[in-house]
C-alpha positions as semicolon CSV with decimal commas, in nm:
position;residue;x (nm);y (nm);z (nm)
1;X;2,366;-2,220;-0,650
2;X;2,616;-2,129;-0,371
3;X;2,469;-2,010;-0,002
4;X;2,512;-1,651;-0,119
5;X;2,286;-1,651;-0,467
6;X;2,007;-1,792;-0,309
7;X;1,699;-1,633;-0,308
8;X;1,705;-1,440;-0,001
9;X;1,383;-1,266;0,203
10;X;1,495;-0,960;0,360
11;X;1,255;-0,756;0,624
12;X;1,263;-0,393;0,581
13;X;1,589;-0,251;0,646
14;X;1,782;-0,471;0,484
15;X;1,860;-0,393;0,140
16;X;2,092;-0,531;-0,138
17;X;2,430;-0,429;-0,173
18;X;2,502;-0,179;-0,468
19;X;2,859;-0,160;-0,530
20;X;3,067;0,161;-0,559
21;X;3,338;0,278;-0,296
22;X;3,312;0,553;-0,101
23;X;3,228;0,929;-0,241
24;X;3,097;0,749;-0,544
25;X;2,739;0,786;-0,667
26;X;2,485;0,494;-0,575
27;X;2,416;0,318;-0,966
28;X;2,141;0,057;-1,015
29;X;2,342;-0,302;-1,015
30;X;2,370;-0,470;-1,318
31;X;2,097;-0,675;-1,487
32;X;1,740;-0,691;-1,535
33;X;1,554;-0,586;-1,186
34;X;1,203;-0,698;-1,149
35;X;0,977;-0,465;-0,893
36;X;0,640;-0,592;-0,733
37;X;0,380;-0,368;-0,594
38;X;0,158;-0,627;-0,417
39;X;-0,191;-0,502;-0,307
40;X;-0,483;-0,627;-0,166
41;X;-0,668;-0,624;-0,536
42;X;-0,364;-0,664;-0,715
43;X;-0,018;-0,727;-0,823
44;X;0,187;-0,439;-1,025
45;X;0,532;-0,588;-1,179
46;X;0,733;-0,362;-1,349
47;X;1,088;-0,497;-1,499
48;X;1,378;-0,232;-1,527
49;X;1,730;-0,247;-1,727
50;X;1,972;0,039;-1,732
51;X;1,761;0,183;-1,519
52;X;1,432;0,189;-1,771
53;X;1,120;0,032;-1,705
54;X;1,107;-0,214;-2,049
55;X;0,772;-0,380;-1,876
56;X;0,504;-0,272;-1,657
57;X;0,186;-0,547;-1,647
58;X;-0,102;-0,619;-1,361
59;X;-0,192;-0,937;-1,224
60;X;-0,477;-1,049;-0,941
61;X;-0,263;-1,005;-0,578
62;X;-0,016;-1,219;-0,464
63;X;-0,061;-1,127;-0,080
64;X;-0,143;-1,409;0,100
65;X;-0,389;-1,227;0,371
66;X;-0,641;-1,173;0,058
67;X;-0,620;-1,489;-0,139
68;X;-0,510;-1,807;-0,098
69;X;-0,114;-1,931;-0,140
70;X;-0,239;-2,140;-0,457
71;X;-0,369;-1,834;-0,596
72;X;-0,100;-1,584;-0,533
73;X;0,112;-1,862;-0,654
74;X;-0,108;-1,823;-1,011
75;X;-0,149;-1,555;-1,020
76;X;0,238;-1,475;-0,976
77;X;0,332;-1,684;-1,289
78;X;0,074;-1,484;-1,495
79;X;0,276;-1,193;-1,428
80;X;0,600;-1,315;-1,466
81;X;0,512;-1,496;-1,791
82;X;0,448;-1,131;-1,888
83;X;0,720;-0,960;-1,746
84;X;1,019;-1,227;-1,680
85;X;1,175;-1,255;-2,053
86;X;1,520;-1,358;-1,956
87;X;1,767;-1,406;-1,646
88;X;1,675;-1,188;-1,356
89;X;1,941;-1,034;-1,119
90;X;1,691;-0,876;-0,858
91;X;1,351;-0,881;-0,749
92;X;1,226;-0,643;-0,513
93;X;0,868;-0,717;-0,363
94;X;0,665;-0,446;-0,110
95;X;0,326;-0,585;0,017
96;X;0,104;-0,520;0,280
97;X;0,092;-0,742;0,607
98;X;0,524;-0,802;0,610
99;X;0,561;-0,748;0,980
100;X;0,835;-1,057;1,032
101;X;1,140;-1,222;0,914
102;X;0,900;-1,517;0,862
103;X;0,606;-1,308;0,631
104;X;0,865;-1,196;0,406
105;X;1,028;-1,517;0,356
106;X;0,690;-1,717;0,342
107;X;0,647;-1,476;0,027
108;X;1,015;-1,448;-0,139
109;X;0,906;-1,860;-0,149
110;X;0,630;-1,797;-0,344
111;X;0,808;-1,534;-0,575
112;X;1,169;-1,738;-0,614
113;X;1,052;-2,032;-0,830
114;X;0,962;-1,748;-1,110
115;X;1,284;-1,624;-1,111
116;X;1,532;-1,846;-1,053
117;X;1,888;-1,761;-0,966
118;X;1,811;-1,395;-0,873
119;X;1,815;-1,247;-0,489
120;X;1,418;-1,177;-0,410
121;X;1,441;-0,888;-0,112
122;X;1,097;-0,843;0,054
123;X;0,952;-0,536;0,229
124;X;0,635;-0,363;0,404
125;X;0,521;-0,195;0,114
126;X;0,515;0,163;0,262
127;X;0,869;0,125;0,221
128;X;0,849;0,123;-0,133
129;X;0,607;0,413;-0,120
130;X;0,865;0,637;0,059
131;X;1,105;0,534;-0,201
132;X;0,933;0,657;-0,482
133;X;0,844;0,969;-0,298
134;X;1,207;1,038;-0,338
135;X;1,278;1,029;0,048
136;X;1,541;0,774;0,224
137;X;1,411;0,927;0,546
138;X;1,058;1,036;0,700
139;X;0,723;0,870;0,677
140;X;0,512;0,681;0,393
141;X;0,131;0,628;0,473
142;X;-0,041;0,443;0,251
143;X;-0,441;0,524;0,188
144;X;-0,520;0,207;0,001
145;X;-0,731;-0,086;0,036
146;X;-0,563;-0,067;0,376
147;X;-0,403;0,163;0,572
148;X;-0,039;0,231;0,764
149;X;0,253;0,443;0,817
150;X;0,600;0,330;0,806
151;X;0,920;0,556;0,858
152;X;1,315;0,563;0,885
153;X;1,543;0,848;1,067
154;X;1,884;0,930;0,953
155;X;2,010;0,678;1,216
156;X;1,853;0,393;1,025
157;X;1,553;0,332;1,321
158;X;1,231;0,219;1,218
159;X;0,888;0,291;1,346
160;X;0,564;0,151;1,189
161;X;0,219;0,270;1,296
162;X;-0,102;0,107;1,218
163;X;-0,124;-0,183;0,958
164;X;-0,305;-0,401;1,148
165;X;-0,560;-0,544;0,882
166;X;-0,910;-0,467;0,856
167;X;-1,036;-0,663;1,147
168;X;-0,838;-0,431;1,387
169;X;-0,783;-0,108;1,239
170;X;-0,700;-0,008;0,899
171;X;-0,859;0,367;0,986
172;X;-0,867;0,614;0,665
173;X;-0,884;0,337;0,425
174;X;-1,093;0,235;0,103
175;X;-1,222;-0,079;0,368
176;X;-1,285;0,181;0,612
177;X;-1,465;0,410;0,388
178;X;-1,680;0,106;0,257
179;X;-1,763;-0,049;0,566
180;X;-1,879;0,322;0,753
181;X;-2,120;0,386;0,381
182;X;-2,256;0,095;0,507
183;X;-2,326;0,172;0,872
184;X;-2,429;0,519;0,752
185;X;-2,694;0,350;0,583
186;X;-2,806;0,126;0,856
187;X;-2,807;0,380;1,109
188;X;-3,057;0,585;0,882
189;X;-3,252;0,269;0,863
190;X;-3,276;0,205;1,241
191;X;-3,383;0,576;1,250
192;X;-3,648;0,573;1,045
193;X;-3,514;0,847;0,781
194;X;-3,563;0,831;0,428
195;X;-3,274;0,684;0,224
196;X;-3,009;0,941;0,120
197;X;-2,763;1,031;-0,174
198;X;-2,508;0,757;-0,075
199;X;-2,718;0,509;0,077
200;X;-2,906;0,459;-0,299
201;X;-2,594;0,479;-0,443
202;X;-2,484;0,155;-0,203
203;X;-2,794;-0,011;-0,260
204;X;-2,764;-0,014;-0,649
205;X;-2,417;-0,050;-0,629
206;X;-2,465;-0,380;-0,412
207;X;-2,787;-0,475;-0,600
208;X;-3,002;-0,467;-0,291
209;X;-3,340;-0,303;-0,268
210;X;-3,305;-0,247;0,129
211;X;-3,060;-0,166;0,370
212;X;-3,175;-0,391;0,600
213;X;-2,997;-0,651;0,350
214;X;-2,645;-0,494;0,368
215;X;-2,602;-0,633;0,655
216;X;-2,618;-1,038;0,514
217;X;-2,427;-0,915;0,232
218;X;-2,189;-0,808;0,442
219;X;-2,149;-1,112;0,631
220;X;-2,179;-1,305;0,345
221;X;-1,871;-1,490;0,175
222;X;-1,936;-1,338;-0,148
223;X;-1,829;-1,002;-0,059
224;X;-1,519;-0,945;0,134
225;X;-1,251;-0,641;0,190
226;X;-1,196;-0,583;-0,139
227;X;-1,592;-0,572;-0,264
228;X;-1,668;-0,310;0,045
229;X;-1,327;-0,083;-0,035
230;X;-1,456;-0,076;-0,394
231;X;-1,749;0,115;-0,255
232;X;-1,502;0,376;-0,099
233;X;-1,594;0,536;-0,473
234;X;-1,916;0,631;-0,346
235;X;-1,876;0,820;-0,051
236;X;-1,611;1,054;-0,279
237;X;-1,856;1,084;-0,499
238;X;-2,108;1,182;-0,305
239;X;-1,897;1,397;-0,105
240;X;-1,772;1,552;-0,447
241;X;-2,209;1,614;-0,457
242;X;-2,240;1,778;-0,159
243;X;-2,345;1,519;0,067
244;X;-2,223;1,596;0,409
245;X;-2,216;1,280;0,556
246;X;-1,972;1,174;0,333
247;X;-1,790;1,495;0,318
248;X;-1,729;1,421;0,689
249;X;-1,608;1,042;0,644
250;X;-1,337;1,205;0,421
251;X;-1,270;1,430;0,660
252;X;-1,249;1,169;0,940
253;X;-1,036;0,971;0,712
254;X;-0,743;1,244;0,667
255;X;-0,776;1,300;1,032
256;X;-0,653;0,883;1,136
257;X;-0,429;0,918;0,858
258;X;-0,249;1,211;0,988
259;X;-0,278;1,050;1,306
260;X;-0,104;0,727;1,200
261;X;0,180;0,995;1,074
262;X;0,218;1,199;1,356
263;X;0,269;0,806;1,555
264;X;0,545;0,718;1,348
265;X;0,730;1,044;1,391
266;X;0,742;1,089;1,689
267;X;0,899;0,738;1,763
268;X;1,158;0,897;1,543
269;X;1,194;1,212;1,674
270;X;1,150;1,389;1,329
271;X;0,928;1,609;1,170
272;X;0,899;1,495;0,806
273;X;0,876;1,451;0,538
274;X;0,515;1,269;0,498
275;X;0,449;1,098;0,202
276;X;0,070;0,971;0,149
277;X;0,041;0,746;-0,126
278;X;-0,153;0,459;-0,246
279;X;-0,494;0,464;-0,439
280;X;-0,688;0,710;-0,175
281;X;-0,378;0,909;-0,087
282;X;-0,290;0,983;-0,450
283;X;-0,618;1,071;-0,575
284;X;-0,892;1,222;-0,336
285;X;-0,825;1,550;-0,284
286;X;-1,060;1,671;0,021
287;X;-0,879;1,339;0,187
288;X;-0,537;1,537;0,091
289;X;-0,656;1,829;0,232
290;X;-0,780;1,672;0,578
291;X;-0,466;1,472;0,560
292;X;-0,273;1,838;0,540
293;X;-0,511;2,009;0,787
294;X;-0,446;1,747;1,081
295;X;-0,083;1,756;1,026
296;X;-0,039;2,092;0,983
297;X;-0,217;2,135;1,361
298;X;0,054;1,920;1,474
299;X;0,302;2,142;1,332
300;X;0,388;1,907;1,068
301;X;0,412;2,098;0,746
302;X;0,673;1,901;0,495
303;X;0,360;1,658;0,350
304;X;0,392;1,565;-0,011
305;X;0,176;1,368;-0,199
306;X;0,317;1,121;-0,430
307;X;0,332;1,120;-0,773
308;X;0,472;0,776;-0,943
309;X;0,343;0,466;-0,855
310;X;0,501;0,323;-0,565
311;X;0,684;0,009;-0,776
312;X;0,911;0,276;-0,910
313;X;1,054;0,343;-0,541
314;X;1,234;0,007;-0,645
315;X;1,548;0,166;-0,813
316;X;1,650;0,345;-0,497
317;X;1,618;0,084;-0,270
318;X;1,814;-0,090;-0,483
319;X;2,056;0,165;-0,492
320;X;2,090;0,165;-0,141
321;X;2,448;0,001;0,006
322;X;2,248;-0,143;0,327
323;X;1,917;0,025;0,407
324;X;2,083;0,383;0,481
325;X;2,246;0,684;0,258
């Protein structure tokens, strides 16, 4: 290949060229375009021609901060076994924990050798999620396994806001929610009170009998981030029951959402949109409405809440001549 088709790892910001002269129409560049969603549970790869998604399949993830390199390697060719079928123009990667020149090229490394000759851009994935939300300026917070905000102005600055990883922060998140049902439960413990609508549900749901042994299984190399923002499901459904405890962890967790928002925009100096995405953000509602409620006391009002999948954000970036409109 010559210097220019190699496979190239390009930090946020930096998008592939599109074509078209000026007061022309951005169009999707020619051949097949691969998009990856890459989670902490999992990998989404969708493959578009013309335009059309032709293949959408799930792998195990691919990010390197929740499994190993040899196993995001794997688990990269299972996907692209199921998705590659033929020559590859683009591939267009978001994923979690891309906060350097060197994270996104340690990844397009991993994702090249499965599609060989195309240009492999790499991105935070928030990008992606503003994308999809049909914005090219504002803010994307993701309410996922993990949590962040990432935004662009119409001058092309950037401002990022949490994202941290769930050692430091990741506030509002399924980790977040999973680890605080946990802590809920030991605090009742310590207190002597009777165990409660969402600390049975943990205890069956972790096959314990007590919760003094949460906290060994929490500690415990058999569970990790993933296992405790799987529990995340309880406290919405106990909130969803009427449990107020939990009810008030939802509400806590729309509150450091919007709070990770209202960070990123006013580095930019703008006041929207917000776009909350991600598992959480697309599909708890009383975490919608918190999210709303915060904002709106900040006088932020232009919130949406997105409605594709964020992989499908690919075919504007894509379109996009270098990063701006």
């Amino acid at each position: 290949m010559t210097d220019t088709e190699r496979p190239q790892a390009e930090p946020s910001g930096n998008q592939p060229e599109t074509g078209g002269g000026p007061g022309t129409a951005p169009r999707t560049p020619a051949g097949a375009i691969i998009g990856l969603d890459i989670g902490g549970t999992k990998t989404r790869g969708v493959r578009f021609e013309d335009g059309a998604a032709v293949a959408d399949q799930s792998a195990g993830s691919a990010n390197v901060q929740n499994v190993t390199p040899e196993q995001a390697a794997l688990n990269l060719a299972n996907l692209f076994a199921r998705i590659g079928g033929g020559p590859v123009a683009q591939v267009y990667a978001g994923a979690g924990g891309i906060d350097t020149d060197d994270d996104a090229a340690a990844l397009a490394a991993l994702i090249a050798p499965h599609a060989p000759g195309a240009k492999v851009t790499v991105v935070h994935d928030s990008r992606l999620l503003l994308a999809a939300g049909g914005a090219s300026t504002g803010v994307a917070v993701i309410a996922g396994t993990g949590s962040a905000a990432w935004g662009r102005n119409a001058a092309g600055e950037e401002a990022r806001a949490g994202g941290w990883g769930y050692l430091l922060g990741d506030e509002g998140s399924g980790y977040w929610l999973g680890r605080e049902a946990v802590r809920h439960s030991l605090r009742r413990m310590n207190q002597g009170l009777p165990t409660d609508q969402l600390t049975a549900a943990l205890l069956a749901a972790c096959g314990v009998d007590h919760p003094n042994r949460l906290i060994a299984l929490f500690h415990s190399p058999e569970t990790g981030r993933r296992f405790w923002a799987q529990q995340a499901r309880l406290v919405v459904d106990a909130a969803a029951a009427g449990h107020e405890a939990s009810q008030e962890l939802l509400d806590q967790a729309g509150k450091d959402l919007a709070d990770l928002a209202a960070q990123a925009l006013r580095k930019l100096g703008i006041q929207g949109p917000v776009i909350l995405g991600s598992g959480l953000g697309m599909n708890v509602v009383p975490l919608q409405d918190a999210f709303r409620k915060y904002l709106a006391a900040d006088g932020i009002t232009e919130v949406r809440v997105l409605d594709q999948d964020p992989v499908f954000g690919v075919l504007q970036l894509v379109r996009e001549p270098s990063g701006t409109e």
